[in-house]
SETIDREN-105935 format. One line per field, with one value per residue (C-alpha): residue in one letter; residue number from 0; x, y, z. Coordinates in Angstrom, 2 decimals. Last residue first. Layout:
BEGIN
fitor <- c(a,...)
bafi <- c(NUM,...)
xx <- c(X,...)
yy <- c(Y,...)
zz <- c(Z,...)
END
This chain:
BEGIN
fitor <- c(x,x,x,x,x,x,x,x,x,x,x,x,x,x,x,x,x,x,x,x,x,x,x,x,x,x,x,x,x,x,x,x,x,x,x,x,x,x,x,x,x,x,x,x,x,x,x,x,x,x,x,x,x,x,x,x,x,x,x,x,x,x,x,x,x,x,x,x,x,x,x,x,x,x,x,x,x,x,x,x,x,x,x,x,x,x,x,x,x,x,x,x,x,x,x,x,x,x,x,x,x,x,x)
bafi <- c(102,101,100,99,98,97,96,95,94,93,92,91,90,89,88,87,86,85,84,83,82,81,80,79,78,77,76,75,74,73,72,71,70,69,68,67,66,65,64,63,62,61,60,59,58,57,56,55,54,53,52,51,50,49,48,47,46,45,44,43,42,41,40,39,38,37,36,35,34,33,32,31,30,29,28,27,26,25,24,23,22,21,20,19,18,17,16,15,14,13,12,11,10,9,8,7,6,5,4,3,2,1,0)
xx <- c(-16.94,-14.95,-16.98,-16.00,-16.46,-14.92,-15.98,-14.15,-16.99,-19.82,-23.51,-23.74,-21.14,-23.64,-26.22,-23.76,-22.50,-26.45,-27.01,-23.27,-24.65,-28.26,-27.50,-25.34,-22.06,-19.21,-16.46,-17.68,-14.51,-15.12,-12.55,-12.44,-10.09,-8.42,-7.43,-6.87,-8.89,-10.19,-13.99,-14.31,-12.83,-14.05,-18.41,-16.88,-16.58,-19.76,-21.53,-19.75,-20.58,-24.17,-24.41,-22.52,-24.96,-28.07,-25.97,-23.14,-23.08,-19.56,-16.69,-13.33,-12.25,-9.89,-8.84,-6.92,-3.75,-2.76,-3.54,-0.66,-1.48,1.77,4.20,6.96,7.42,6.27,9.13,9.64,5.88,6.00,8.81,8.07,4.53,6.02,8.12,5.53,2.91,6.31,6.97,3.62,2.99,6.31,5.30,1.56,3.25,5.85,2.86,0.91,3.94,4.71,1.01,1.05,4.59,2.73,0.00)
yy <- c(35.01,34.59,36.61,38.48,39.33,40.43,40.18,42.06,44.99,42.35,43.00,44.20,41.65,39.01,40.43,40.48,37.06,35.76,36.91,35.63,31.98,32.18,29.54,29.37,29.57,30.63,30.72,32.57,33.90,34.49,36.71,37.30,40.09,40.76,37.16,35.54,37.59,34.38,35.49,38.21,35.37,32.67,34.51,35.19,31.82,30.44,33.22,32.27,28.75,28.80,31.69,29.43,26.42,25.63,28.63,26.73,26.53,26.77,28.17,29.49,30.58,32.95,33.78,37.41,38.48,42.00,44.06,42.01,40.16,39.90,37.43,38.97,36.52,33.71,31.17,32.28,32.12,28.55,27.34,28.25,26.93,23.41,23.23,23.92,21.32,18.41,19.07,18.83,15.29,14.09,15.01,13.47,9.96,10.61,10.88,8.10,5.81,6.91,5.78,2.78,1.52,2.39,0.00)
zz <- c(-61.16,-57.76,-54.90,-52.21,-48.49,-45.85,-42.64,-39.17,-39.66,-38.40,-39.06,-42.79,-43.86,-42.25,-44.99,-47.96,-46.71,-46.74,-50.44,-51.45,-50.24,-52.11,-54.54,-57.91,-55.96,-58.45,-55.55,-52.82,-50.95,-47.11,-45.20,-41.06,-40.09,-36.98,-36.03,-32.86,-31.28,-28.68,-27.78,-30.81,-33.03,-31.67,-31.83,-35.73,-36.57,-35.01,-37.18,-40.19,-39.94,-39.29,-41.66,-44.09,-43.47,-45.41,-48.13,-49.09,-53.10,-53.26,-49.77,-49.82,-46.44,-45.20,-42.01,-40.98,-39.63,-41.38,-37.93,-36.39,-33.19,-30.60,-29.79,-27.84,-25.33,-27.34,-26.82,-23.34,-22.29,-24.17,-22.64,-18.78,-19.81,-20.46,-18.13,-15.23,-16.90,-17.04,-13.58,-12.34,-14.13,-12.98,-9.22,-9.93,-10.82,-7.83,-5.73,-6.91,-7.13,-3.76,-2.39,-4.21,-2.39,0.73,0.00)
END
């Protein structure tokens, strides 16, 4: 039983160790890590329009939660549906989107 106990302990030791590394390396690696204005996420989407707002709307909650990226940018390629229709009217509600279409 008392062997149990120190693997426990040494178990949780190792594990400590390892979580206190680990953050010492990352807050030295990106010391000076900062958000440029020019960081932004693009995505290409066709003929999505059951689920682009879905999706764009989801994106943009991360990116006001997280602000990883300034700017968010959604490329319809050639869609034949409504999907530029519902960009255009997201675009109206959040600044960060960008829009544009491929012809």
């Amino acid at each position: 039983m008392e062997n149990l106990f120190y693997c426990v302990i040494t178990g949780f030791s190792i594990i400590g160790w390892y979580i206190l590394i680990k953050e010492v390396i990352n807050s030295y690696l990106f010391k000076n890590y900062k958000i440029d204005d020019d960081i932004k996420l693009q995505i290409i989407v066709k003929n999505k329009a059951d689920n682009i707002e879905f999706l764009a709307r989801k994106i943009m909650y991360i990116q006001n939660k997280l602000g990883d990226f300034k700017t968010i940018e959604i490329i319809d390629n050639k869609s034949n549906d409504d999907t530029y229709k519902i960009l255009e009217k997201l675009k109206k509600e959040n600044s960060n989107l960008k829009i544009r279409k491929i012809e």
